[in-house]
Phi, psi and omega in degrees: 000329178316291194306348174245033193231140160343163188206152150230160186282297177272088179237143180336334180303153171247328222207092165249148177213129211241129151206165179231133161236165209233213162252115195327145163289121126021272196257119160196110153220202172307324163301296216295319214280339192272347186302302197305305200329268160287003185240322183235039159221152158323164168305341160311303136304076190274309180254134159248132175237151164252143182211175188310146127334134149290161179255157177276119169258147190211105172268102195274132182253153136072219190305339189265344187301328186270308179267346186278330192315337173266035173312299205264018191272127142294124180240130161275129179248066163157158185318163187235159202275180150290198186245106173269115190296018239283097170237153212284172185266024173264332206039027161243034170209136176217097160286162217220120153255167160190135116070330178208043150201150174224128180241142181221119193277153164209119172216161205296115155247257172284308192262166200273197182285128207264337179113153171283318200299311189266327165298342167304328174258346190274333168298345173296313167328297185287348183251352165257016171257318192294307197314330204255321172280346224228318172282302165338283199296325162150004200254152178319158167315123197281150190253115191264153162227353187233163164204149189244144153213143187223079191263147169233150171215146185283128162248070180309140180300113160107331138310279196268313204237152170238318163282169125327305163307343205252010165303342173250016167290344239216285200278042199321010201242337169269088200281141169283153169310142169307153160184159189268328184298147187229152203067061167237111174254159185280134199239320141188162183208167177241146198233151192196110181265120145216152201210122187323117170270133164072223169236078179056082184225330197179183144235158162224113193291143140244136149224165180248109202203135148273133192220166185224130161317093157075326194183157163333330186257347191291182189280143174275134154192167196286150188261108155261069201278100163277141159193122184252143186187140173217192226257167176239103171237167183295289175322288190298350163080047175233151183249166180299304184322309179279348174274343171267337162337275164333307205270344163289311183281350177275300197286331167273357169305285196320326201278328151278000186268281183315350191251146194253176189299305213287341159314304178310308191283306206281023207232348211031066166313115198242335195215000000 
């Protein structure tokens, strides 16, 4: 399906994220995570960070979307470990574990976006390193219930835009409010999508944002953030693989379908 989805030479992105989450581990703490750390990635996987725990998210439908949100509520009864950052010496891969999620990050350094077709195995790779470990250590087969994909992508200020007005040179579908008032311009705004994939298949989150690059003094530039992710059940017939699969052709469809020509051509659009 890859081959037949848009392509760009340049395309904006900074960020891709491949992730699964699972029904917590047992034996799981900050020791297991340096166990996993040093024993089972290369030497390459060099910094480590430690950071907040994620909250467990469950994208839930029909009577459970209503009735279902504490599904997924946990009461701990002892700390629960962090979020370990583990990132490669290119720093342009980072896997990132904790007690129910395993993640593999790709972010923009020097060199461009490696493509899904190749972040896919290399996430297979590491999580079938996580799988020998999560076994190793003493814990149950991981029961995974969700998949995640996530691009985020940067639109510096002084390419496609210089205003707020020139934003819909970019979006052509986004309009400032109709109003009578005169001299009233748009000064800044946020845009927030959500959207069914398929048949209760998934979601798919957007936003549109304005931002400044690292600090307050860093570069303006619009925040384009997708993120798709659904549920992993026996009944839907979806594997992580095919759900990230899914969460991929929704966000590059959406993201070229919402985007203009003359965007494409500065993005070099091949397909």
């Amino acid at each position: 399906m890859t081959d037949r989805l848009p392509k760009y030479d340049s395309p904006p992105v900074v960020e891709a994220v491949l992730s699964v989450q699972f029904a917590p581990l047992q034996h799981f703490s900050s020791a297991h995570a340096g166990w996993f750390w040093k024993n089972y990635l290369d030497k390459e996987w060099g910094t480590v960070h430690v950071a907040p725990r994620l909250d467990d998210q469950f994208e839930r439908f029909g009577d459970e979307m209503i009735w279902g949100r504490g599904a997924g509520l946990r009461i701990a009864t002892q700390p629960e470990p962090d979020r370990l950052q583990i990132i490669r010496a290119d720093n342009e891969r980072m896997i990132q574990i904790q007690d129910t999620r395993f993640i593999y990050n790709w972010k923009k350094q020097e060199g461009g976006y490696p493509s899904y077709d190749k972040l896919l195995p290399e996430f297979q790779q590491a999580f079938s390193s996580f799988k020998k470990f999560t076994n190793d250590s003493g814990n149950s087969p991981l029961k995974l219930n969700q998949w995640e994909v996530t691009y985020v992508n940067f639109l510096p200020k002084g390419e496609l835009w210089q205003t707020i007005n020139d934003w819909q040179k970019i979006f052509p579908a986004l309009s400032k409010p109709v109003t009578t008032i005169d001299n009233l311009s748009p000064e800044d705004f946020r845009v927030e999508w959500r959207l069914t994939i398929g048949n209760n298949l998934g979601r798919l989150y957007i936003t549109i944002n304005r931002g400044k690059i690292g600090s307050e003094k860093g570069g303006e530039v619009i925040l384009l953030q997708f993120t798709a992710r659904g549920p992993l059940k026996d009944e839907n017939g979806i594997s992580f693989q095919s759900g990230f699969d899914l969460g991929h052709q929704s966000i590059v469809l959406s993201f070229t379908d919402m985007t203009s020509d003359v965007a494409h051509k500065f993005w070099k659009r091949r397909a």
